[in-house]
N, C-alpha and C positions, 0 to 999 in steps of 0.2 A: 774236271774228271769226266771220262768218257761213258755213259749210259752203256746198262747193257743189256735191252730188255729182251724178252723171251717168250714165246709162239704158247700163250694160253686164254683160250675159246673159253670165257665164263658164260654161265646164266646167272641168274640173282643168288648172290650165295647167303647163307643164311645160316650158317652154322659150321666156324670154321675153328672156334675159339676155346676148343675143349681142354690144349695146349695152352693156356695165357694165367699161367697161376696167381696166387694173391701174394705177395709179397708185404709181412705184415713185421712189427719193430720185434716182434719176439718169435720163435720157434716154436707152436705149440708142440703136445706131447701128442701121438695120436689117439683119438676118439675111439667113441664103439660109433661111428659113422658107417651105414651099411657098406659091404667091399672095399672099406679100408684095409691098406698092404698090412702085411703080418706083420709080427714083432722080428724074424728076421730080414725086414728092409736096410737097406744100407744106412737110414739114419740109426736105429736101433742097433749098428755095429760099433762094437767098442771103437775109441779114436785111434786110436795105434792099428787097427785091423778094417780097414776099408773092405769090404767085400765088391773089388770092380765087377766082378761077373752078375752079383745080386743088382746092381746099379744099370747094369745095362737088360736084365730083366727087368725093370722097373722101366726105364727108358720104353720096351715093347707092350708093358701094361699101358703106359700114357698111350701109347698111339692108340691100342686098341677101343681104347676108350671114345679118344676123338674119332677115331673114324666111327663109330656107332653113333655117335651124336648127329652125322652126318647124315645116315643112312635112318635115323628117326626123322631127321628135321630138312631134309635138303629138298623136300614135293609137299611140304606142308598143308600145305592150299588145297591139297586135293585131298585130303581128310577129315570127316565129319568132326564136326566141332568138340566133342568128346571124346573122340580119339586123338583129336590134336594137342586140346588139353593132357593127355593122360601121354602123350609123346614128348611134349615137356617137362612134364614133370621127371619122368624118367630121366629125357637131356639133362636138367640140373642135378637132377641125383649124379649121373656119372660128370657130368662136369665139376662137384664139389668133390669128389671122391677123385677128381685126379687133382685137385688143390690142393688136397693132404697128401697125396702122393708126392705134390711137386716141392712141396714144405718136407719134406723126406730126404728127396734129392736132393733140393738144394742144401741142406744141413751137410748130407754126405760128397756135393762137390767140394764145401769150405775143406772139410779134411782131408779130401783127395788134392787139391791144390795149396796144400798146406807148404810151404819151404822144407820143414824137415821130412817130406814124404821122399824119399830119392826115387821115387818109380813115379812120379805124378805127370811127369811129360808121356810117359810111356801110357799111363791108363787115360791121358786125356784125348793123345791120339787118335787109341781105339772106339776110343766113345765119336769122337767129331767124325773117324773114319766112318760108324755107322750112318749117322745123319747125314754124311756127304756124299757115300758111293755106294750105300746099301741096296744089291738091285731088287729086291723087293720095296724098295718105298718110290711114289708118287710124288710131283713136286710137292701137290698139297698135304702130302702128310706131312712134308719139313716143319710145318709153320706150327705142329705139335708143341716142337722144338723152341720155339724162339725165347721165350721167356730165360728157358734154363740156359740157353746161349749167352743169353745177356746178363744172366747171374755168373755165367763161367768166366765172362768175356773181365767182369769186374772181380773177381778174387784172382785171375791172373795179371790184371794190371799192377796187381800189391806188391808184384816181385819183377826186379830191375834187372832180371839178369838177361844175355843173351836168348837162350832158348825159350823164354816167357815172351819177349818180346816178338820174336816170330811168329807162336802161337797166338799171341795176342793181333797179330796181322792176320792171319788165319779165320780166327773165329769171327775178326769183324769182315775181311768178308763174308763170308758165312751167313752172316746178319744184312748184309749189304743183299745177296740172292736171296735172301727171304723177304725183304723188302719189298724186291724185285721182282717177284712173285704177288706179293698183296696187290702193289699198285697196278700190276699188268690184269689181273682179278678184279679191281675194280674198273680199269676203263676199258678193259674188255676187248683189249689190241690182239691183233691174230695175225701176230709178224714172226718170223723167223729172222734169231741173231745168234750170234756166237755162243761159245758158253762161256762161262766165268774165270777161266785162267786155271793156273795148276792146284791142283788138292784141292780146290774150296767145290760147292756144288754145283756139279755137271745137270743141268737142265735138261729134263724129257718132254718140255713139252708138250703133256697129256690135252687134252681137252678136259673141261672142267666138268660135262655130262659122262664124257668116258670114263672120267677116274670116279664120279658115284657109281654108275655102271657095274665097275671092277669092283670097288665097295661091297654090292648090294648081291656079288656072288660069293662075298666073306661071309655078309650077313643079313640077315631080315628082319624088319621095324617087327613083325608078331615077336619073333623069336625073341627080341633084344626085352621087348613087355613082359614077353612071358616069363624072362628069366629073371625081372624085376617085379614079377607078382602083378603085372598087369593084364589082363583078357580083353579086348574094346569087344564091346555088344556090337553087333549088325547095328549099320545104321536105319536098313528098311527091315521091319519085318520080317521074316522068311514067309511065303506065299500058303496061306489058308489058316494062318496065326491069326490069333485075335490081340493086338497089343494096350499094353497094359496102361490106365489113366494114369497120366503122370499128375502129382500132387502141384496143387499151387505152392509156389516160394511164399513164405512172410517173411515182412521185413524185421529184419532183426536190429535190434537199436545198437546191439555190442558190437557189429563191426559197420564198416564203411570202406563201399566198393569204390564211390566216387562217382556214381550214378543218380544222386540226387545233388548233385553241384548244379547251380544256375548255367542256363547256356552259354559257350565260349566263356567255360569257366577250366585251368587247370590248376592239379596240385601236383611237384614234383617231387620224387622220391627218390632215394639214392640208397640203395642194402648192400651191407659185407663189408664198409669200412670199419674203422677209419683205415683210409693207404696212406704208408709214409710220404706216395707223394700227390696220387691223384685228386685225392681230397681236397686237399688245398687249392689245387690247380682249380678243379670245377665250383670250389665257394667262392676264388676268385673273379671267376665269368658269370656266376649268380651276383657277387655283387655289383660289378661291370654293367651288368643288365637292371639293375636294383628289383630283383625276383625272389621272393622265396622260398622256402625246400625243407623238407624232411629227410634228415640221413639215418638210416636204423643200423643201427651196431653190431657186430659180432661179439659177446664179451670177452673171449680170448684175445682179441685184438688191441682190448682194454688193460687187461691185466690176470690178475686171478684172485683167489681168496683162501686164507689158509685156516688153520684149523679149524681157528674158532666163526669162518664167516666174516672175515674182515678184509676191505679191498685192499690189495697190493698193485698200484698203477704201474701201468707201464709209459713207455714213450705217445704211444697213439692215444693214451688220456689224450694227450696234451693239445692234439688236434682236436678232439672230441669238443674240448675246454673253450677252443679257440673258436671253433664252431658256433657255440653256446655263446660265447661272449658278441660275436655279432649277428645271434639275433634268429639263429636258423634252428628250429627242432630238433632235437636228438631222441628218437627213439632206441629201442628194444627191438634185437633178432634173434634172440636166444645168446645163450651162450658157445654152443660149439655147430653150430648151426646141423644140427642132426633134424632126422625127421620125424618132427613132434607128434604126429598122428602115430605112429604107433610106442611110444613114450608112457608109460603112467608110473605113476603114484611121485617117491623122492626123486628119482628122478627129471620127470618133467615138470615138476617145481621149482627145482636147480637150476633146469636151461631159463627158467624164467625169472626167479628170483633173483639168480647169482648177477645176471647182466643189471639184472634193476639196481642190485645192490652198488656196484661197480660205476655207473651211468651215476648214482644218489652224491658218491664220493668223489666225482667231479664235479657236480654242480646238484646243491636243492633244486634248481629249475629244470631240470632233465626233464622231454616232453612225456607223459603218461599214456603211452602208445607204443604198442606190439605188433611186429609183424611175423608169422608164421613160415618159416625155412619154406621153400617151393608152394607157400599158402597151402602147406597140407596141416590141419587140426582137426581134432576130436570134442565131444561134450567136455572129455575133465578138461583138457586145455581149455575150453572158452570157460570154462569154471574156475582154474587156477587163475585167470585173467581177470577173471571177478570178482573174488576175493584180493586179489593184486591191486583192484583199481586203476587194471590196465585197456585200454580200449584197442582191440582189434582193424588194425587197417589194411586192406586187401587191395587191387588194384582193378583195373577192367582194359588198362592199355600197356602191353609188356613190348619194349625198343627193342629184346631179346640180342642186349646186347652182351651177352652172357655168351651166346652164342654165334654170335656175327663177329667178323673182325676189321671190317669195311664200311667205315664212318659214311658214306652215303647211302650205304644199303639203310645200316641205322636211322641215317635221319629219314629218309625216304617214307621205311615203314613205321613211325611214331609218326609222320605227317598222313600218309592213308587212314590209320588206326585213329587219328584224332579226327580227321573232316568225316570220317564213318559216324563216329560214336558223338559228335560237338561238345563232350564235355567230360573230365574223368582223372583218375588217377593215372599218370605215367610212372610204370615200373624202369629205374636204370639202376646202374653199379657204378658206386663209386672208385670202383677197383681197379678200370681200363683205360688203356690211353686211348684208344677208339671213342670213350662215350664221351673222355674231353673234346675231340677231333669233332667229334658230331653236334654236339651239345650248340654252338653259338650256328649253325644252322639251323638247328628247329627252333630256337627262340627267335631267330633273325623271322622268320617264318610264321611263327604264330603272332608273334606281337604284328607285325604287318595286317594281318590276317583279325585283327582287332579281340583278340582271344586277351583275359586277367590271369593273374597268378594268386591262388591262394594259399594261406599260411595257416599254419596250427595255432591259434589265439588261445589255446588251454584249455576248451570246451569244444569249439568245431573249427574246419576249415574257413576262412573269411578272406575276403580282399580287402587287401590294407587300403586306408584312405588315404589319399596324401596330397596337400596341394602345392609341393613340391616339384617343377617340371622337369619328366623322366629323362634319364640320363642321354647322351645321344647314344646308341650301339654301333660296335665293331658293324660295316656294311659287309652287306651278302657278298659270296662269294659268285663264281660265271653263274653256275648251278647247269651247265649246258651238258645234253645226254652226248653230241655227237658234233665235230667240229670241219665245219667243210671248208671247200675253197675253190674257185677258179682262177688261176692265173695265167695272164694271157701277155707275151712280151714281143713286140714284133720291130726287128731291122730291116731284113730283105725284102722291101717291098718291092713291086714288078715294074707297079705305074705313078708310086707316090715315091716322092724323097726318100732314101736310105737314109737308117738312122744308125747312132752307133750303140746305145747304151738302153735301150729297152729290153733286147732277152736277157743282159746282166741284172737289169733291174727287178725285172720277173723270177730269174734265177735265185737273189737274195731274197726276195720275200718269201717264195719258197722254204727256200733254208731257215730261215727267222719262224716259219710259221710250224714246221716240222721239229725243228732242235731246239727251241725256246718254248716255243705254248702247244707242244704234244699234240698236232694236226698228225691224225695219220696219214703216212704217204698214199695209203687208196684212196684216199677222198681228199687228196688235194691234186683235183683235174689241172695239168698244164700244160698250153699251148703256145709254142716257138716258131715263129716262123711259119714255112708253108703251111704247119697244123691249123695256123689260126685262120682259117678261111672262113668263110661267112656263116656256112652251111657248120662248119664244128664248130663254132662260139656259140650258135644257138642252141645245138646238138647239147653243148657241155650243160648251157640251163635247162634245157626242157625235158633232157632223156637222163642225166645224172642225178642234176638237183631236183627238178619239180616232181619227174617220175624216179628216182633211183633211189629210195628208202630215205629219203629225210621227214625226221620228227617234231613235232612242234617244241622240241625242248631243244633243237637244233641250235647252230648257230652257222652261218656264211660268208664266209669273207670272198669280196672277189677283187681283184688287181688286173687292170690290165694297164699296158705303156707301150703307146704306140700314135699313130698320129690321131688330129682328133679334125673336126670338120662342123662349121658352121653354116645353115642354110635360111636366108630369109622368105618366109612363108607370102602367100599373099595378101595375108593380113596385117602383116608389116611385122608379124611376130619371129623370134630369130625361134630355130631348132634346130640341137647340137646332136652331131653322130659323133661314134666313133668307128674306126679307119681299119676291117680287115685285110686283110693282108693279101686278097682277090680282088679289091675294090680297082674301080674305073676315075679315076678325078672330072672325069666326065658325065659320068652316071653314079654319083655318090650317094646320089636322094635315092634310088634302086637298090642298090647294093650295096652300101654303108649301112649299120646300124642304129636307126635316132633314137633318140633319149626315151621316145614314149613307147618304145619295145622294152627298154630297161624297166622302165615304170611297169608293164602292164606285168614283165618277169617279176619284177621284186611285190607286186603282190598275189602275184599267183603261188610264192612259196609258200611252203606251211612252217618254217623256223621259225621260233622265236625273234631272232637279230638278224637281221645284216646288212652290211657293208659296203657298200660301193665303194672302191677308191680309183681314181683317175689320174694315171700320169698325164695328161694330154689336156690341152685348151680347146675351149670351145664354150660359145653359149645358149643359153636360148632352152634351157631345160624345162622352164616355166614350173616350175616344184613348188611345194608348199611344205613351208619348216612345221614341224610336230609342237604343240606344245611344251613348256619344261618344267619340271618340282625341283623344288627344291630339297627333297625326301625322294629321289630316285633310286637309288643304291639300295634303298629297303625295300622297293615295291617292282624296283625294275623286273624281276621274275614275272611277275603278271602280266607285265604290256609288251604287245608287239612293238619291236626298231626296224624300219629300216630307213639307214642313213648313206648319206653318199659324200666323199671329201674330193675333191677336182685339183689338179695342177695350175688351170687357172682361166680365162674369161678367153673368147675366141676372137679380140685383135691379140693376144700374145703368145710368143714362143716357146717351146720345153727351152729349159734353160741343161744342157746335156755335159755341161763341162761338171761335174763333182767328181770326188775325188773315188779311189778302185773302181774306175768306171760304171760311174752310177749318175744320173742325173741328180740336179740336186733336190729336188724335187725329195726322189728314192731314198736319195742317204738321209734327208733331214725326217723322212716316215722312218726309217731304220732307226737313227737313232731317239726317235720319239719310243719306237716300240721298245728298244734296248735297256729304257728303265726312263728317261729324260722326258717322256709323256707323263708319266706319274706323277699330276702337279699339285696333287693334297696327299702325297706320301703315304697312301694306302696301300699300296701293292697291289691295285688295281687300273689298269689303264681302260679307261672308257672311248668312245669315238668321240666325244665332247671333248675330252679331256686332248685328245690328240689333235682334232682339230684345230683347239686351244693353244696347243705349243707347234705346230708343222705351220698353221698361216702365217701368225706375225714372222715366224724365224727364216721363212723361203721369201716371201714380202722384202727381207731386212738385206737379202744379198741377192736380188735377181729383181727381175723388170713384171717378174710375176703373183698376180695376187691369190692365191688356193679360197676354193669357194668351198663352204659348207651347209648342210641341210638335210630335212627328212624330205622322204619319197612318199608319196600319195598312200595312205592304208599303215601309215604309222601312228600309232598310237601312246608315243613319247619315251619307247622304250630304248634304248640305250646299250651298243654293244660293248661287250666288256670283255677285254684281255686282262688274266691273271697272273702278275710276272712270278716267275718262279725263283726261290733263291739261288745264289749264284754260289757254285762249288769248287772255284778253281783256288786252288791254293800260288800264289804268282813263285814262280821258279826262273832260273836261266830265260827257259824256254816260252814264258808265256808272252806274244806276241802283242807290241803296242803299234799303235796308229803312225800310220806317216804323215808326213810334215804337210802335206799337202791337206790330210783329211783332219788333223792338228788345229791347222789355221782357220777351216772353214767353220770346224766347231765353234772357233774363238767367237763368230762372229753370228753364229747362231745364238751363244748363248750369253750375248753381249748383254743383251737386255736383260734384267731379271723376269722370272714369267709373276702376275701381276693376277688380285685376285679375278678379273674381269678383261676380255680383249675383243675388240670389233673386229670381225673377219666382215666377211662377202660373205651374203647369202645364195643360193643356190639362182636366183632370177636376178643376181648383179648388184644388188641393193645390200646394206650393211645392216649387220646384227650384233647383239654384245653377249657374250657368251661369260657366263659365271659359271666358274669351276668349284663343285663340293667344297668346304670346308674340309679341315683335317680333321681324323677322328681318333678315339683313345683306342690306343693295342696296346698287346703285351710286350712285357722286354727283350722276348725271344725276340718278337719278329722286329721290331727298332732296330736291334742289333745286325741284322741280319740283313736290313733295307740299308745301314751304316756301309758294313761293310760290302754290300753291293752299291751303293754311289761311291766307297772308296777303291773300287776296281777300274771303274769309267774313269772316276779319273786319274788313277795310276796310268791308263791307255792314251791318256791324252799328256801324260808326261808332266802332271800337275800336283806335283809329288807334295808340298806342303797341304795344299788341301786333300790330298788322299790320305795322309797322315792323320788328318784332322779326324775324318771319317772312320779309320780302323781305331782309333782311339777313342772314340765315341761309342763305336760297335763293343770294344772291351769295358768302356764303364758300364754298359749297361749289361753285357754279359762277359765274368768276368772270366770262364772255361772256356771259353767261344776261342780254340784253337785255329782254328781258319784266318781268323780275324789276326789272332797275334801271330801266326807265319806272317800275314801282308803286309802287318804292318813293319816285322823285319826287314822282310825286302825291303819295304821303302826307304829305310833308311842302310840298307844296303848298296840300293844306286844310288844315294846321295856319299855313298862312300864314309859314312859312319859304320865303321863295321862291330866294334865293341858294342855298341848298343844295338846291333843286328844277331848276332850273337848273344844276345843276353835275352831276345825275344825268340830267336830260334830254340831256345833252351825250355824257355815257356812253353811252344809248342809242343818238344818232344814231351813235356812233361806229362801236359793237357792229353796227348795223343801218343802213347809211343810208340805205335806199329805207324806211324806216318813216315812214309819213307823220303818222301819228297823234303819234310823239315834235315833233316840227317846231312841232306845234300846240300841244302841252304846254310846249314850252320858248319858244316866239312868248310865251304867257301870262302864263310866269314872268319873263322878261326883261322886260316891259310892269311887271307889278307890282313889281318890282326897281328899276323906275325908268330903266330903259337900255333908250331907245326905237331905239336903230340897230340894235341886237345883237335886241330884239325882231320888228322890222322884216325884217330879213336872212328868221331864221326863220318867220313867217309868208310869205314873199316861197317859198320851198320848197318848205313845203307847198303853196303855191297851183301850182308848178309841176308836183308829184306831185297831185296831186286838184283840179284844176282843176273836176270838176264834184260835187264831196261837197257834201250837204247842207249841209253847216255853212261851205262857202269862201264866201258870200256877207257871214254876218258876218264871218266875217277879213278879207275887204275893206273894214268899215267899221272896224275896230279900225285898221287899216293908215292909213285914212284919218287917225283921232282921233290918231294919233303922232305 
């Protein structure tokens, strides 16, 4: 599938998430929650009587909401710690108040998307038409939107008719450019592309400070306080004031900040579930990690209680249950999560007792512990808590991911907020798929970091003992702020041998490095030919890289292929250049590049990682290999790499014959990057790791042995490529390997790769190189590794084993439509077409706005011999893709039926 990303300039964003409602197993009724929608909101319309217009006034209350949130929270930092306090709490207050809003809407999409509605295509239009080409909205105000997109997107999959189905195409683009949008927000790209195709959203491009900017002529952080009963005092004085003694704090034994925890000591907390699904999700990577946690409840999320006081459970007990049964706290959040400070008498008994009540009726063991809606409370509340036999837990570390939507911005700021404070309560929500997303970072992080986890033992927080040895963890992910490159490919030389397949080779790594692992194209420097002269190969390290904004969280890959040059010292010591593209074969000590310029570059950078790799031979580098852990992947964050991989020793020759004109050398780094380096099936490729499969396999069919190594001022760290999952759904059209590059694979991957393999080290002499262990993940990502080794090898024509692999990828995720389109295909060119067909069916099922399955399964029915059932689905996709490339044949196949 082709990427389509879009021209957006972020700063740290910090509050984007005022739009990401709580989707809980029942529809509460609405609250007396301050600024809660009136009783004429569209869920309070009778069901026969949808009010569209009240719905899309609802829709403009949500934005306004979230953009205030923005305009309180988006300069945080530059706010006296009092006021920043009091700017949050406000943010949560409208953040919960558009949760009941969005528990509103959503009730009143179900009816509006109801089948017997007959006007429901027409009202869903104008609603998608506002989020989509509304020209008062900003890209960032879409992401308002996305939840309820994804509520829409699922009560129109419920209905199989044509015009749902389109729709249903529709809205998940829709979800596709909002996506498109977060992840451009997060890494911060500032590229200009197309926009998104017909109807779905046309992208503006705003810059991310322009559009607070615009914001912050809407509104203003006083104004938005004052209208919430806020005032913030001067932080200085006003001049010739006398300011007032402020009172010592005592400690209060009823609550707990998290402030008296032993150092590198944390407690986790999770408010506002149970979620039907994130819940689960996140007690599964606490038990992954064998960590403990406290999750406090909303009691409407629980159940209710009717006349007499007695619980009536709902479906999210049942999580709560599940919770409790392995072992994790369940506190108290109130009941309708309202703002208990200003709350008294039956009332605020209610919000307290009702949930206790509700929490009792799942389990006697429910933990005896309350937490206060935005930590706002009063004397009676900490006195209803007391008579309750409740104890008060407040926090001191807030992820604020209530209000962020960028799982690295999250982790980021829980790891500043913890190395600040070394010890405390962290505030998250168990409600976001972000705090999933972020969550096995900052534990990858803190446990590195030698930090305990403690648990509610029924009296105080404690670290569990155990002389159990701890689980191994999912490994870190790059963690890299900013992804560079030099690549250098040179044929036309003047004075040295013409070569034929170095700027091809340079060209693909390129391509590999930009369309596979998100290098942007301004910071991947490269030189072809005449470019690569002496004076700009230096140029690219010392004016781009060393001076041209790279960061120590950096990383740098550099490539070049070209000739390489051997010189004997008079020491008898050999030293290897490499061959610009001005060089003299006569004055190559002059004007050639040695090794020990390389060295003195790769530690004058300030990146974290990098890279050397070398098409070319040559020896004499004289390096020293870095030490190795065997716990790398945890700690590698902290230590400087830089590593360097070679073509191979300087008596031997590039071996230039591979296949699309590439050395082989190139294709066999190619297909290591392509997923085939991944040799403990992490979805991580390391330079160890790569080393590990490109020696023995270029060794196995060429005269040349590839040498590996660290560079002087390494400190055992390790570069790491993150492969991304792969989205092509296999069609007609998706292009496999030729015969030529078929066979040389065969013989690449003749050997199995082996826990442990002796390369060449960097000064000629052999090393043995041990590759991580494999580690436990989820089922998602299993499946998703499946069916990306079942595409490599669908490319190499190795259809029973690619078989094997989408089959795989479906056991372990059984809706994984991707998975079962490929696996159709495959037994589509094997000319089983009934059973191609029968999985094309799956897909449309899994996926019905996929248009590409339609096409798949039009083909297979056609060859099956069952021209109506073929007809129908080509008739589909021609209405989903009316103008693709490829619908004018379907219309002559339609024809031949």
């Amino acid at each position: 599938m082709t990427s389509k990303p879009i021209k957006i300039a972020a700063t740290v964003v910090v509050a984007l998430a005022a739009g990401a409602g709580i989707y809980t197993y029942t529809r509460p009724a609405a609250t007396a929650t301050p600024g809660a929608p009136a009783s004429g909101s569209p869920a309070a319309a009778p069901r026969s009587a949808v009010d569209t217009a009240a719905v899309a006034v609802q829709f403009r209350d949500l934005l306004g909401n979230f953009r205030k949130i923005i305009v309180l929270l988006a300069d945080e930092q530059s706010l006296p710690e009092g006021a920043r306090d009091e700017a949050r709490k406000v943010g949560q207050a409208l953040f919960h108040e558009n949760q009941e809003r969005i528990a509103k809407l959503d009730a009143a999409l179900d009816q509006l998307t109801a089948p017997t509605n007959p006007g429901r295509f027409e009202a869903l239009d104008s609603l998608l038409t506002y989020i989509e080409s509304d020209p008062g909205l900003y890209d960032a105000d879409r992401l308002a939107f996305r939840e309820l997109l994804q509520s829409m997107l699922a009560d129109v999959a419920k209905d199989s008719s044509l015009p749902a189905i389109k729709l249903h195409k529709r809205i998940s683009e829709d979800l596709d450019a909002l996506g498109e949008i977060e992840r451009n927000y997060e890494k911060e790209i500032r590229q200009i592309f197309g926009n998104l195709g017909q109807r779905a959203i046309e992208l503006k491009r705003e810059r991310w400070d322009d559009y607070v900017a615009q914001l912050k002529k809407l509104y203003s952080r006083e104004q938005i306080l004052k209208e919430n009963g806020i005032v913030v005092p001067y932080a200085v004085p006003p001049a010739g004031s006398v300011p007032e003694a402020k009172p010592v704090p005592k400690k209060d034994e009823a609550e707990i900040f998290g402030l008296g925890l032993p150092k590198k000591t944390i407690v986790l907390t999770f408010d506002d579930g149970p979620h039907r699904r994130y819940t689960e999700e996140i007690s599964a990577i606490l038990k992954q990690y064998g960590v403990p946690a406290v999750f406090f409840n909303v009691g409407r999320n629980l159940g209710s209680l009717d006349a007499e006081g007695h619980a009536k459970l709902n479906a999210g007990a049942e999580v709560s249950r599940k919770l409790m049964q392995e072992g994790y706290a369940v506190g108290n959040h109130s009941f309708s999560h309202a703002q208990l400070s200003k709350q008294t008498g039956d009332k605020l008994k209610g919000e307290i007792l009702g949930t206790d009540t509700l929490l009792k009726a799942i389990s006697p063991e429910r933990a005896a512990l309350f937490r206060f809606p935005y930590g706002a409370r009063n004397s009676e509340g900490m006195a209803a808590l007391a008579d309750a036999q409740l104890k008060s837990v407040m926090w001191n570390i807030d992820s604020l991911d209530w209000a962020d939507p960028v799982p690295s911005s999250i982790t980021n700021r829980v790891l500043a907020s913890v190395d600040k404070a070394g010890r405390g309560i962290i505030l998250f929500h168990d409600i976001h798929e972000r705090t999933v997303k972020a969550l096995p970072a900052v534990l990858d992080k803190l446990i590195a970091e030698g930090y305990q986890f403690a648990g509610w033992d029924g009296t105080s927080f404690q670290v569990a003992k155990s002389t159990a040895p701890a689980p191994e963890k999912v490994p870190v992910t790059t963690g890299y702020a900013n992804s560079w490159a030099v690549v250098i490919g040179i044929d036309d030389y003047a004075k040295w041998p013409k070569l034929q397949y170095a700027v091809r080779d340079a060209q693909g790594i390129r391509e590999t490095l930009i369309e596979k692992f998100a290098f942007a194209p301004e910071r991947v420097v490269t030189l072809k030919n005449g470019e690569a002269t002496r004076n700009n190969i230096l140029a690219a390290f010392h004016d781009k890289l060393a001076h041209g904004g790279v960061q120590k969280n950096d990383r740098i890959f550099v490539f070049f292929a070209g000739h390489g040059a051997t010189r004997k010292l008079s020491s008898g010591r050999d030293l290897g250049y490499i061959v610009p593209v001005d060089s003299d074969p006569a004055q190559f000590a002059t004007d050639a590049i040695p090794m020990t310029e390389i060295q003195n570059i790769a530690e004058s950078l300030t990146a974290k990682h990098a890279f050397f790799v070398m098409d070319a031979c040559y020896s004499g580098l004289g390096l020293t290999r870095g030490a190795g852990s065997s716990s790398f992947l945890r700690d590698n964050a902290k230590r400087i790499g830089r590593q360097m991989l070679t073509a191979g020793g300087g008596d031997q020759l590039v071996a230039d014959g591979g296949p699309n004109g590439h050395s082989v050398f190139t294709w066999t780094l190619l297909q290591g990057l392509a997923g085939k380096g991944d040799l403990n099936g992490d979805g991580l490729i390391t330079a160890t790791e790569l080393a590990a499969y490109v020696a023995p396999a270029v060794s196995s069919v060429s005269n040349q042995t590839p040498a590996f190594g660290s560079l002087p001022g390494s400190e055992g760290g390790d570069f790491v490529f993150e492969l991304p999952g792969e989205t092509e759904f296999l069609s007609p059209n998706t292009t496999q390997l030729s015969t030529e590059a078929i066979a040389l694979n065969s013989k690449l991957d003749a050997k199995p790769a082996a826990a442990s393999v002796t390369v060449k080290d960097l000064q000629g002499g052999e090393q043995k190189i041990v590759t991580p262990g494999a580690v436990p993940t989820s089922t998602r990502q299993l499946a998703q590794r499946a069916n990306d080794r079942g595409l490599q090898l669908y490319k190499e024509k190795q259809y029973a084993a690619a078989e094997a692999q989408f089959t795989e990828a479906l056991k372990l995720r059984p809706d994984f439509a991707l998975a079962a389109n490929n696996l159709g295909f495959v037994f589509y060119k094997q000319e089983k077409y009934r059973e191609a067909a029968r999985w094309f069916e799956n897909t449309v099922r899994m996926d019905p706005s996929r248009a590409i399955a339609y096409l798949n399964l039009g083909d297979a029915y056609a060859k099956a011999g069952d021209a109506a059932k073929a007809r129908a689905a080509y008739k589909t996709y021609l209405e989903l893709a009316p103008t693709a490339s490829t619908a004018p044949a379907v219309r002559q196949k339609m024809e031949k039926l």
